[in-house]
Each structure stands twice: as structure tokens, then as C-alpha cells.
Backbone as XML, in Angstrom:
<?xml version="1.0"?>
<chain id="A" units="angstrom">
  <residue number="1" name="UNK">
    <atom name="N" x="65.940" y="-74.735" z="24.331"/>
    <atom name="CA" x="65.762" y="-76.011" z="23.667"/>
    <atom name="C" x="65.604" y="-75.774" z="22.162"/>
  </residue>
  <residue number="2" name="UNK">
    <atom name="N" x="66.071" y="-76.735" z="21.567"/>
    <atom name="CA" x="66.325" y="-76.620" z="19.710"/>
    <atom name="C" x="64.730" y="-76.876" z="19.402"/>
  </residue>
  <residue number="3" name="UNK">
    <atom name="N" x="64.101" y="-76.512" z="18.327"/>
    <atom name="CA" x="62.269" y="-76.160" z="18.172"/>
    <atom name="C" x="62.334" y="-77.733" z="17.581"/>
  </residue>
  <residue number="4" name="UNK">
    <atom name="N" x="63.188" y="-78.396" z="16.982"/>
    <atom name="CA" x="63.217" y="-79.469" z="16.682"/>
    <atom name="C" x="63.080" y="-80.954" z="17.704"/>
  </residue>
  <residue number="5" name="UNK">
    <atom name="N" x="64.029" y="-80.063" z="19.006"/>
    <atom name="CA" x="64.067" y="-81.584" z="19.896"/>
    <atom name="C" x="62.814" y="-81.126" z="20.289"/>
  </residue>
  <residue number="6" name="UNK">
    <atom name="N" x="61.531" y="-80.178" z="20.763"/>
    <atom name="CA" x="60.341" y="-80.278" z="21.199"/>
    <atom name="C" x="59.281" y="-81.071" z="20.385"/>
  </residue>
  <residue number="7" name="UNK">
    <atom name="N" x="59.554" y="-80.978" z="18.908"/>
    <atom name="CA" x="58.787" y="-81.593" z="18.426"/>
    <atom name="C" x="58.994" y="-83.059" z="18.546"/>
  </residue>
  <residue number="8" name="UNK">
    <atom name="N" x="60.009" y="-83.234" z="18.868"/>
    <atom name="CA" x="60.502" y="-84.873" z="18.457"/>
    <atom name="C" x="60.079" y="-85.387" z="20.098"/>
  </residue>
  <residue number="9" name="UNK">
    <atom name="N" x="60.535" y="-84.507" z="20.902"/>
    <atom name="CA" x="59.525" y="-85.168" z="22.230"/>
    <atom name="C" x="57.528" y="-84.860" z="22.337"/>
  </residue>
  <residue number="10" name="UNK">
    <atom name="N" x="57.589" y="-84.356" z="21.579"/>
    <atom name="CA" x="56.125" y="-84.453" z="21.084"/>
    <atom name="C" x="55.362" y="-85.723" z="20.571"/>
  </residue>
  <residue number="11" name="UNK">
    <atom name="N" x="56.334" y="-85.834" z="19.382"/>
    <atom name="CA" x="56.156" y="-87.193" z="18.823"/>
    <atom name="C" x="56.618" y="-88.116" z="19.469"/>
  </residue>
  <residue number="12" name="UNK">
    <atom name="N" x="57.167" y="-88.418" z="20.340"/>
    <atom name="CA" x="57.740" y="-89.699" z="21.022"/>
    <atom name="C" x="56.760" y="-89.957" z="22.205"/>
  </residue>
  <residue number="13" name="UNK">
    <atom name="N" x="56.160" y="-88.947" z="22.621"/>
    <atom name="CA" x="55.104" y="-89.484" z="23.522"/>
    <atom name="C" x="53.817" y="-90.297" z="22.880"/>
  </residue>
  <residue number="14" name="UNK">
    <atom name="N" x="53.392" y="-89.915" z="22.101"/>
    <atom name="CA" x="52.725" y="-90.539" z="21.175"/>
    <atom name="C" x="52.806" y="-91.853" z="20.069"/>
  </residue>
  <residue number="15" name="UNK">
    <atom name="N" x="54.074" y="-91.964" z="19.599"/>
    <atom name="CA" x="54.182" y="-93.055" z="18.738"/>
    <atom name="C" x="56.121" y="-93.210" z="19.268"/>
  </residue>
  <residue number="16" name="UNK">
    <atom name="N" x="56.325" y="-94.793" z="18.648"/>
    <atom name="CA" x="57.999" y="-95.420" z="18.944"/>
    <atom name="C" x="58.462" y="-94.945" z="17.423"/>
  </residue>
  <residue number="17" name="UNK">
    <atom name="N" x="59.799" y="-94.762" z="17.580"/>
    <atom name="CA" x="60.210" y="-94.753" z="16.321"/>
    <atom name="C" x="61.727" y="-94.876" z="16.545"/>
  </residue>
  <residue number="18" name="UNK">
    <atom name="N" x="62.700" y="-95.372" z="15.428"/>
    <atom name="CA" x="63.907" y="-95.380" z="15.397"/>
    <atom name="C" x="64.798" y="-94.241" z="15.493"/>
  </residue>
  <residue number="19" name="UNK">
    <atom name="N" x="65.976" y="-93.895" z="16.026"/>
    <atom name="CA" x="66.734" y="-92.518" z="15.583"/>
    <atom name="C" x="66.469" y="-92.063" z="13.982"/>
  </residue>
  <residue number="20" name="UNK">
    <atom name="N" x="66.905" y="-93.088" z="13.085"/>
    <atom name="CA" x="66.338" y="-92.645" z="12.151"/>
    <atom name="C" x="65.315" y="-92.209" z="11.622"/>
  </residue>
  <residue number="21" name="UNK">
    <atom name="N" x="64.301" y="-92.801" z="11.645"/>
    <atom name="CA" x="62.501" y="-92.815" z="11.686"/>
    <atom name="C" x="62.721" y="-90.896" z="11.724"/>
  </residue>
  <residue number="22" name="UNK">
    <atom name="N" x="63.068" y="-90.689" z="13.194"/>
    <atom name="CA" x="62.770" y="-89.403" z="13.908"/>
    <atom name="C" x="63.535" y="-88.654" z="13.499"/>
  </residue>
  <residue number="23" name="UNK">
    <atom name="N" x="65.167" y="-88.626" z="13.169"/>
    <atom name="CA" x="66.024" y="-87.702" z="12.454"/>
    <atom name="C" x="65.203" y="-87.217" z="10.731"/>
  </residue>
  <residue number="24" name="UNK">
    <atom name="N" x="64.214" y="-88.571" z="9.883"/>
    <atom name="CA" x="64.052" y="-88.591" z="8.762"/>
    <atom name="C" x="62.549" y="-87.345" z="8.718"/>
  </residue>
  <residue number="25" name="UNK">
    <atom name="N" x="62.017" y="-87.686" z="9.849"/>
    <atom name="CA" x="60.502" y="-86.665" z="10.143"/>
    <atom name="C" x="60.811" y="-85.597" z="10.862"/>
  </residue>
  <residue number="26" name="UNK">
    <atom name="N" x="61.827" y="-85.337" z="11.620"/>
    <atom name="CA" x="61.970" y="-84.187" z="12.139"/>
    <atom name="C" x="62.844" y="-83.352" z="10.705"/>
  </residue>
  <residue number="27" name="UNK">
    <atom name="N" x="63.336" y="-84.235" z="9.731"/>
    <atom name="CA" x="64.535" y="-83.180" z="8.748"/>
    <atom name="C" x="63.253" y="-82.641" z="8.057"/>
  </residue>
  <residue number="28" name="UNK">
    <atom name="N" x="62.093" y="-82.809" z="7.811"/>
    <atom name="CA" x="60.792" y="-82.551" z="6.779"/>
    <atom name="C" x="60.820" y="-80.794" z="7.245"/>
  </residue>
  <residue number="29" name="UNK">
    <atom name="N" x="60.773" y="-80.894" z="8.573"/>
    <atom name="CA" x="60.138" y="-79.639" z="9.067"/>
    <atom name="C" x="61.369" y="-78.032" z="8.826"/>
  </residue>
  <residue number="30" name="UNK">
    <atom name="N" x="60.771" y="-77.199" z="8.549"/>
    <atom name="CA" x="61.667" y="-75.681" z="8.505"/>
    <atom name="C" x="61.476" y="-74.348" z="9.685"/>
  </residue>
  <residue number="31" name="UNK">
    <atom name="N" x="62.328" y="-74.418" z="10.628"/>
    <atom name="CA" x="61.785" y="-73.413" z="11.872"/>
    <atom name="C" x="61.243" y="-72.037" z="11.190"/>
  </residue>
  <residue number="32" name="UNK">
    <atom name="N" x="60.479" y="-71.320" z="11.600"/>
    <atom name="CA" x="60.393" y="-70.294" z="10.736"/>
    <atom name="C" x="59.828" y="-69.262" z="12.313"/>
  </residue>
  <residue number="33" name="UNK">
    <atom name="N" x="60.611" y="-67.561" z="12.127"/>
    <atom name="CA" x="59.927" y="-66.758" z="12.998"/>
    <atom name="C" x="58.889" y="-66.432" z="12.685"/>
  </residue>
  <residue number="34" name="UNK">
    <atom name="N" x="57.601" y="-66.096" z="13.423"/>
    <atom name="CA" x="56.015" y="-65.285" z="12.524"/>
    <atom name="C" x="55.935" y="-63.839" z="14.011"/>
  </residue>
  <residue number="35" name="UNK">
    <atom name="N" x="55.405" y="-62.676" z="13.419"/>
    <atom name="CA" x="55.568" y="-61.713" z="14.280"/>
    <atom name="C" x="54.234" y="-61.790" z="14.638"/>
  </residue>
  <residue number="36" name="UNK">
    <atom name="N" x="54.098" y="-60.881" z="15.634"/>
    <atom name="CA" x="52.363" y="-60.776" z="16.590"/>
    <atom name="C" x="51.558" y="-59.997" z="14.871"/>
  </residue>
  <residue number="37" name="UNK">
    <atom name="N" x="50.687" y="-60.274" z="14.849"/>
    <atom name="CA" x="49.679" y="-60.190" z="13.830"/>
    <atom name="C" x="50.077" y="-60.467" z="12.654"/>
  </residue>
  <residue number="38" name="UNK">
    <atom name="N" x="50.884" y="-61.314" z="12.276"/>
    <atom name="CA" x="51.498" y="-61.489" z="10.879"/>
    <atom name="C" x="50.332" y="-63.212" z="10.585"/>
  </residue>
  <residue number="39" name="UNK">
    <atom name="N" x="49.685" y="-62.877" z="9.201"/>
    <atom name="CA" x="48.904" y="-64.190" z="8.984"/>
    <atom name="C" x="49.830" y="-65.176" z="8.595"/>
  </residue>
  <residue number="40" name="UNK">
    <atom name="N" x="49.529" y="-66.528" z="8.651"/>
    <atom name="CA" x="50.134" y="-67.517" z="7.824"/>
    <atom name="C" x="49.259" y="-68.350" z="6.894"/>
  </residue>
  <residue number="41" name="UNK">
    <atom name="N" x="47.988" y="-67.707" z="7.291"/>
    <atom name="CA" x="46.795" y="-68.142" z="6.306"/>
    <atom name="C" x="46.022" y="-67.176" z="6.234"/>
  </residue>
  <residue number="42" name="UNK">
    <atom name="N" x="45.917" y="-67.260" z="4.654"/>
    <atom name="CA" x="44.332" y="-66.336" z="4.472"/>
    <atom name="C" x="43.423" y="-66.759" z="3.712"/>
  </residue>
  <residue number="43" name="UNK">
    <atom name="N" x="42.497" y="-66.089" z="3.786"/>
    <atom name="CA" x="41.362" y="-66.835" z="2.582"/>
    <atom name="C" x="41.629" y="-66.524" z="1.084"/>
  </residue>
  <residue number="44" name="UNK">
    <atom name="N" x="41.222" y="-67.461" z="0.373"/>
    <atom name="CA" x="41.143" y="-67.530" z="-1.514"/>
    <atom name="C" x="43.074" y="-68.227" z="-1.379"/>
  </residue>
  <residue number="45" name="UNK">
    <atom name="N" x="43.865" y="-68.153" z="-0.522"/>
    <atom name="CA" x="45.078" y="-68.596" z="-0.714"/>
    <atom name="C" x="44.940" y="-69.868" z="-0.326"/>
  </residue>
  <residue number="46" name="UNK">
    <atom name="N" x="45.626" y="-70.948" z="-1.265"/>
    <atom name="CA" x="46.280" y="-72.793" z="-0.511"/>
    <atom name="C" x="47.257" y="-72.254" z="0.271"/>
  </residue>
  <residue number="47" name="UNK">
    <atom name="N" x="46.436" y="-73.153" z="1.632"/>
    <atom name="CA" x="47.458" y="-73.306" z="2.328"/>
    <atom name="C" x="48.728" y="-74.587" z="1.889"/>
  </residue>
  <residue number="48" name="UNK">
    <atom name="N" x="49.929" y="-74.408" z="1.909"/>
    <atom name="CA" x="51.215" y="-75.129" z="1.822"/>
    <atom name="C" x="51.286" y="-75.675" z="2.944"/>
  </residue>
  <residue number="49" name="UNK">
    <atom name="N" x="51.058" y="-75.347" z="4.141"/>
    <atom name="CA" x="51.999" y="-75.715" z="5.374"/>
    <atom name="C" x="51.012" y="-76.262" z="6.553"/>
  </residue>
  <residue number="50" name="UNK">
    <atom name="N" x="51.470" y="-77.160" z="6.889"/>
    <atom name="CA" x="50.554" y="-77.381" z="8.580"/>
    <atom name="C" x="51.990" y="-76.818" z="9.622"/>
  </residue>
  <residue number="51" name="UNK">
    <atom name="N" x="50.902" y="-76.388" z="10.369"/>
    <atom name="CA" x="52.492" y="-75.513" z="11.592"/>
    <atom name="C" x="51.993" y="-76.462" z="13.021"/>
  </residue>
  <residue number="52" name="UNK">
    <atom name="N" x="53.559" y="-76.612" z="13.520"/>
    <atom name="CA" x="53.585" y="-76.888" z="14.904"/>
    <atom name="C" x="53.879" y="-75.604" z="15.667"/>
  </residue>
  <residue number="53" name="UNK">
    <atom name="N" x="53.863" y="-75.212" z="16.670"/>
    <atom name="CA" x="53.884" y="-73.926" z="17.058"/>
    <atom name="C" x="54.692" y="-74.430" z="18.472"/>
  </residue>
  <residue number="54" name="UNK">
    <atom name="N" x="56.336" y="-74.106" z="18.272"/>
    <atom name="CA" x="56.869" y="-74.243" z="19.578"/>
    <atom name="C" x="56.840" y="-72.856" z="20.422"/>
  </residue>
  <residue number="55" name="UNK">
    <atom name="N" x="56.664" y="-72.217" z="19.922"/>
    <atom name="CA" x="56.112" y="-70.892" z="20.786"/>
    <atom name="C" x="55.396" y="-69.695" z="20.351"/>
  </residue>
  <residue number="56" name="UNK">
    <atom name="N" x="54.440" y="-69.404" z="21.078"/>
    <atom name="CA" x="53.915" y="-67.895" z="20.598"/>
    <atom name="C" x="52.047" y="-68.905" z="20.968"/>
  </residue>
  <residue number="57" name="UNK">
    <atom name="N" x="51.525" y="-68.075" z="20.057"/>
    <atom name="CA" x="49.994" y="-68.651" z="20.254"/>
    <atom name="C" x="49.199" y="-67.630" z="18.858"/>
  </residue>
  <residue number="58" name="UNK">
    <atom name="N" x="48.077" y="-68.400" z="18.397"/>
    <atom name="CA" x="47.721" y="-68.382" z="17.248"/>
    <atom name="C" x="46.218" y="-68.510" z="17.131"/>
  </residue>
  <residue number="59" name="UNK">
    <atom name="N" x="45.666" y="-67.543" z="16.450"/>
    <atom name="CA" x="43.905" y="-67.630" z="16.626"/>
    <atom name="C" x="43.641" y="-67.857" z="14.947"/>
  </residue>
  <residue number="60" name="UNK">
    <atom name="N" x="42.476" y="-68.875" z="14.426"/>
    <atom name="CA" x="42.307" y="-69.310" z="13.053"/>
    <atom name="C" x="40.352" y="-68.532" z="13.590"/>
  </residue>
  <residue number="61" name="UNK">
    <atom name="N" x="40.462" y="-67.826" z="12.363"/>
    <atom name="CA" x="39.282" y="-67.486" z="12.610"/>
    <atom name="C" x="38.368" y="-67.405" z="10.939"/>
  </residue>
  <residue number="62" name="UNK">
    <atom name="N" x="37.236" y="-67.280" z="10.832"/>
    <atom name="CA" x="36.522" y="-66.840" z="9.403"/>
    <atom name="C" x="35.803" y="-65.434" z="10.170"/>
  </residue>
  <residue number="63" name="UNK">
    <atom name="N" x="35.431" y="-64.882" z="9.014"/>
    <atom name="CA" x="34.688" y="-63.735" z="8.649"/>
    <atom name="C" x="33.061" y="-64.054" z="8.349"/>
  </residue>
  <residue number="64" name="UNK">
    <atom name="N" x="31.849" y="-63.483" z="9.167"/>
    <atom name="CA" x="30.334" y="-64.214" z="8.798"/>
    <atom name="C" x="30.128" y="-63.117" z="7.941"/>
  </residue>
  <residue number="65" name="UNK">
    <atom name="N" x="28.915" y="-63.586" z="7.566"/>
    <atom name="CA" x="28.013" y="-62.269" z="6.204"/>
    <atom name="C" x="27.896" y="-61.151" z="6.797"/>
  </residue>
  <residue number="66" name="UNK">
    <atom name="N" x="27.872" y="-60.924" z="7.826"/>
    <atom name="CA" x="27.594" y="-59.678" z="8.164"/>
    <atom name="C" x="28.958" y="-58.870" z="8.774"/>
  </residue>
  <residue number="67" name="UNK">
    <atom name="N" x="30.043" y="-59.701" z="8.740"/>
    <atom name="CA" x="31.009" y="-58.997" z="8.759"/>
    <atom name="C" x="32.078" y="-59.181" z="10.128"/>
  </residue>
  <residue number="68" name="UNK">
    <atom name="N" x="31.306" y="-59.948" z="11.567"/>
    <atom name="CA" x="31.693" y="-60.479" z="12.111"/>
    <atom name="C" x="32.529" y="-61.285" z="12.406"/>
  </residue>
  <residue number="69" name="UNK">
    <atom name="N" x="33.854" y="-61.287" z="13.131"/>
    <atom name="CA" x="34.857" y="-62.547" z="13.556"/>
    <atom name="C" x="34.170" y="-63.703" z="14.072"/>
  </residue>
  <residue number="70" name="UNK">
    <atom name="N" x="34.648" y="-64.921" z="13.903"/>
    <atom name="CA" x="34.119" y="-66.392" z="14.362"/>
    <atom name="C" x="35.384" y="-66.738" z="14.428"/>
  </residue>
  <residue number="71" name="UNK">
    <atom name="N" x="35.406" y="-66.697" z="16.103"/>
    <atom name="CA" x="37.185" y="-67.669" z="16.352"/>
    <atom name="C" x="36.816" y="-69.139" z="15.981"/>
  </residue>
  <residue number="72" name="UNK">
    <atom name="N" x="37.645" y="-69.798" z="15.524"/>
    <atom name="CA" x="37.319" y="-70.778" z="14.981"/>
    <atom name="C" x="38.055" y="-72.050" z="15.828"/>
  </residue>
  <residue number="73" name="UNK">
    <atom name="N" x="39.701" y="-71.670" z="16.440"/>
    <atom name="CA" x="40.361" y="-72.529" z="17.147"/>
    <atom name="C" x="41.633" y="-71.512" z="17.506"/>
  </residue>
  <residue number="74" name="UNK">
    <atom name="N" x="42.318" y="-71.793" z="18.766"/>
    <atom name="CA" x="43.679" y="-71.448" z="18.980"/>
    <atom name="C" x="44.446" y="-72.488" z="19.080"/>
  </residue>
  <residue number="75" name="UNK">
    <atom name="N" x="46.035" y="-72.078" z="19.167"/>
    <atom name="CA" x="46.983" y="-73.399" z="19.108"/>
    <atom name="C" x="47.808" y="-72.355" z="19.981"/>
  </residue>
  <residue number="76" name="UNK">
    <atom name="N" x="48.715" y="-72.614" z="21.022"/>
    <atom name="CA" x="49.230" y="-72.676" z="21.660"/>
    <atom name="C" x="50.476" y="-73.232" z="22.058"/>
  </residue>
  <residue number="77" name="UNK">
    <atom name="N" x="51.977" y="-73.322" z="22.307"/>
    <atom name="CA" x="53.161" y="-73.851" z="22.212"/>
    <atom name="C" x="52.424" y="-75.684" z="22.558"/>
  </residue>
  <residue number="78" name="UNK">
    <atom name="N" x="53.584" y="-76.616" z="21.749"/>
    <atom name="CA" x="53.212" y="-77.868" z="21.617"/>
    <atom name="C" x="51.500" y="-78.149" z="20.744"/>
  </residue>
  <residue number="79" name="UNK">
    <atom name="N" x="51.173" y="-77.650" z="19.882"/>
    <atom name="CA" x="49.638" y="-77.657" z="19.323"/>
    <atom name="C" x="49.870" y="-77.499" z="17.839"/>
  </residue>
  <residue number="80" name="UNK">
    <atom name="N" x="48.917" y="-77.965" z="16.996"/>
    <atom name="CA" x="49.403" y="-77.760" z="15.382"/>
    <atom name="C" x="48.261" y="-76.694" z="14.965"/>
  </residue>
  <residue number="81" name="UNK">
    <atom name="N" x="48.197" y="-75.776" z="13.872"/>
    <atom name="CA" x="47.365" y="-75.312" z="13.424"/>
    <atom name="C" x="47.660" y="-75.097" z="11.880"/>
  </residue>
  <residue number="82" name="UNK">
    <atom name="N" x="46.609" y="-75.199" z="11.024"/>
    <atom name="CA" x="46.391" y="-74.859" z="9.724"/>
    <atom name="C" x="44.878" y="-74.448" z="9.344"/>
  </residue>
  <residue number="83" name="UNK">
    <atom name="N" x="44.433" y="-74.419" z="8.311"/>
    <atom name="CA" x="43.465" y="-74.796" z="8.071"/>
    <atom name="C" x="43.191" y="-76.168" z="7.164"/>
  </residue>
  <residue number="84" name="UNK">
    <atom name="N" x="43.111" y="-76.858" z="7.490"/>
    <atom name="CA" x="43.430" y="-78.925" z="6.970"/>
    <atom name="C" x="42.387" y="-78.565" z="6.016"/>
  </residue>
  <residue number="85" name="UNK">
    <atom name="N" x="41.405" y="-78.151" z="5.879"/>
    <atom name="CA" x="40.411" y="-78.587" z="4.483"/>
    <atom name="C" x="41.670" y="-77.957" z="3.580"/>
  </residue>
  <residue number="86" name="UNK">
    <atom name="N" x="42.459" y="-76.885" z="3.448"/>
    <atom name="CA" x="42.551" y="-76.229" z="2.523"/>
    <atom name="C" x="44.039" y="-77.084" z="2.257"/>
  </residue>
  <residue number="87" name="UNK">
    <atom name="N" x="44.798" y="-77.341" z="3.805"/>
    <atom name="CA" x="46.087" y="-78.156" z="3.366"/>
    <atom name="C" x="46.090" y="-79.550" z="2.995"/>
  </residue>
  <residue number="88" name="UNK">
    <atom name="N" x="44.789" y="-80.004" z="3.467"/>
    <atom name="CA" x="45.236" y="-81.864" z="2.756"/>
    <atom name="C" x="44.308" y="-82.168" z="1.665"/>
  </residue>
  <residue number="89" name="UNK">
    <atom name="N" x="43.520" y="-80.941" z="0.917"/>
    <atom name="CA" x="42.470" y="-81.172" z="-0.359"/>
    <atom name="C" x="43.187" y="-79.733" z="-1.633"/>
  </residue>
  <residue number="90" name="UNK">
    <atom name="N" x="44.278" y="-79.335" z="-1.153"/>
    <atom name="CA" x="44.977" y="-78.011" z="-1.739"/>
    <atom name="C" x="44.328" y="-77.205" z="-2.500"/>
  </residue>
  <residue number="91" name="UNK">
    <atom name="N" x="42.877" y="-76.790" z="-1.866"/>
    <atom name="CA" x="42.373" y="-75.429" z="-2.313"/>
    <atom name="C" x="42.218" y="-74.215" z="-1.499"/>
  </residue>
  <residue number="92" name="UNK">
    <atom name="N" x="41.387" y="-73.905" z="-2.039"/>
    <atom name="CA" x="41.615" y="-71.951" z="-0.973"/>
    <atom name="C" x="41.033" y="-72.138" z="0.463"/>
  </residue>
  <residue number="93" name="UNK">
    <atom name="N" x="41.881" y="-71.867" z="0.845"/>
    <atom name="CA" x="41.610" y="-71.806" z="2.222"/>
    <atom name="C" x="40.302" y="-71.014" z="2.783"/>
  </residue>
  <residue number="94" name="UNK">
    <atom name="N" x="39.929" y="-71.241" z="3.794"/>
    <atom name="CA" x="38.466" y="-70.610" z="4.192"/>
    <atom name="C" x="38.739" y="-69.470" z="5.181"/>
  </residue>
  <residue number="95" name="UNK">
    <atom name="N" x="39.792" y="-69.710" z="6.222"/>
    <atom name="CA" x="39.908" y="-68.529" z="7.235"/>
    <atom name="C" x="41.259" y="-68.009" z="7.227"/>
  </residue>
  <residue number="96" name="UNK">
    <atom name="N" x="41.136" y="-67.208" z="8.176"/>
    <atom name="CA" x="42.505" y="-66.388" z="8.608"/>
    <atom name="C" x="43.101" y="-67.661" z="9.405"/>
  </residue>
  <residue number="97" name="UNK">
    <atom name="N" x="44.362" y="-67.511" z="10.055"/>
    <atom name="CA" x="45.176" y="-67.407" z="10.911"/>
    <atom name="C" x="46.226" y="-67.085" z="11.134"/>
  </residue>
  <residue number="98" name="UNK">
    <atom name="N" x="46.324" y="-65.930" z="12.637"/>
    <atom name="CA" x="47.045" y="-64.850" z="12.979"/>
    <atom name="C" x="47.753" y="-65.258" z="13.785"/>
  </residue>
  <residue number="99" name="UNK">
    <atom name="N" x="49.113" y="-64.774" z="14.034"/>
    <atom name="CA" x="49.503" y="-65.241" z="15.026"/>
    <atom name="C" x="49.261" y="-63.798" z="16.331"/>
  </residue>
  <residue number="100" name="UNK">
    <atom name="N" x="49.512" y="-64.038" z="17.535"/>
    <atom name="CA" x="48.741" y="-62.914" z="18.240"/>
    <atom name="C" x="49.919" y="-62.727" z="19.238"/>
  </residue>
  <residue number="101" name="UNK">
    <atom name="N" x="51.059" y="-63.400" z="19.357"/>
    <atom name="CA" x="52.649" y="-62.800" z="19.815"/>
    <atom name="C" x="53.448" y="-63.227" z="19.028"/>
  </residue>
  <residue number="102" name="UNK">
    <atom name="N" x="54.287" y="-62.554" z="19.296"/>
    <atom name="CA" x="55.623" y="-63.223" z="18.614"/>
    <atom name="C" x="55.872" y="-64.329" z="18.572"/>
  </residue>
  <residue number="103" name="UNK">
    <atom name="N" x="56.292" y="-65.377" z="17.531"/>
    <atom name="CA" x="55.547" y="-66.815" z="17.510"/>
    <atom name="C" x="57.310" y="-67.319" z="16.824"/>
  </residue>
  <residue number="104" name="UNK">
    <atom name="N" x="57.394" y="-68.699" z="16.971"/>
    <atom name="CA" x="58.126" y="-69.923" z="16.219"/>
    <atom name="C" x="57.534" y="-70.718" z="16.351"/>
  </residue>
  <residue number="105" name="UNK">
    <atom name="N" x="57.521" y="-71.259" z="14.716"/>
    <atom name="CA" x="56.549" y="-72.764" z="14.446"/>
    <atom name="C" x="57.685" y="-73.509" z="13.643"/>
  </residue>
  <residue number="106" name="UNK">
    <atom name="N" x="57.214" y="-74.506" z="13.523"/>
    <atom name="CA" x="58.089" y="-75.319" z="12.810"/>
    <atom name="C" x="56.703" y="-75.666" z="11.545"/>
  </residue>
  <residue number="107" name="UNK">
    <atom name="N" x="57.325" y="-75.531" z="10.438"/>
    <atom name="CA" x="56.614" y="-75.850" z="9.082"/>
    <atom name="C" x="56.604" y="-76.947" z="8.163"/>
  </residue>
  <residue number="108" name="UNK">
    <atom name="N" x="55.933" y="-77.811" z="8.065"/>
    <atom name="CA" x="55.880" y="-79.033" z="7.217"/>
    <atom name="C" x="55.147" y="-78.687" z="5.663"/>
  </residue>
  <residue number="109" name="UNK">
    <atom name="N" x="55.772" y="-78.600" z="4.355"/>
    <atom name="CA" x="55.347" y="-78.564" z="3.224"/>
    <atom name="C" x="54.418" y="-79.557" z="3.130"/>
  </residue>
  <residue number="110" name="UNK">
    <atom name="N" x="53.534" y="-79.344" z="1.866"/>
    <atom name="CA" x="52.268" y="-79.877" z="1.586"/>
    <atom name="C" x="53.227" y="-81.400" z="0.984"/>
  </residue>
</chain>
């Protein structure tokens, strides 16, 4: 299946929209490959992108004072992940997120 028609049956369960509507919001997005441990977020960096993740799976985690991991959330095929404070207020992001297999997301610019 094209990473595009999943998202668009994603969105169609959820909200109506015209062919157009859906050709105009699905053209926003850019498929992109991410490899098993490759970040797409890190800390002190803006995040650009909120990801849909049509396949693979993805752990967003921070770092505590003492040096410790704090999973913070996973996303999983059909699931979005970013870190949103950092993508919809465009400052530095607070945590990691890794992807943890071989992953395709689809990417929406800020």
C-alpha cells in the first residue's frame, strides 16, 4: 500500500473531506525512510516535523538529572509522534526520539 493512501484512510475515518480537501493534505506530507536507532529528534534542536509513522515503531524519551532514560511515549504504524511543545511553539526540543526498527513515516513541515 502507497504510505500516502494509509494516511488518507486514517484521516477519513475520522473527519469527511472532498477528493480535493484530501489530495490538497495528503500533497503537504514527504515519505521519508528512518533506520533502527536513527533520531528524528533531539534535544537543544526545533523540531520541523510532526511524523505519521506508516511503519516501524518509535520511542520519545528525556534524559533525568541523574542520568536516567524516562520513556516518555511510543508510536507505532498508524500513530503520530513529535515532540509538539517544541513543533507547534518552534523551540528546542526537550527529548529524544528514536526510531527502534527500520521505520517509514510520512513528514509534515512546521
Amino acid at each position: 500500500m502507497n504510505p500516502l493512501d494509509q494516511l488518507q484512510q486514517h484521516l477519513l475515518k475520522r473527519v469527511t473531506l472532498s477528493e480535493d480537501e484530501l489530495r490538497e493534505f495528503s500533497d503537504a506530507f514527504k515519505p521519508v525512510k528512518v533506520k533502527k536507532r536513527q533520531f528524528i529528534i533531539q534535544p537543544e534542536f526545533v523540531a520541523k516535523h510532526r511524523y505519521y509513522v506508516v511503519e516501524g515503531s518509535f520511542r520519545a524519551y528525556v534524559i533525568g538529572d541523574e542520568g536516567q532514560e524516562h520513556t516518555i511515549q511510543f508510536a507505532i504504524d498508524d500513530w503520530w509522534i513529535s515532540d509538539y511543545n517544541s513543533y507547534i511553539f518552534q523551540q528546542p526540543a526537550s527529548m529524544f526520539v528514536m526510531a527502534l526498527e527500520d521505520s517509514i513515516v510520512l513528514q509534515i513541515d512546521y
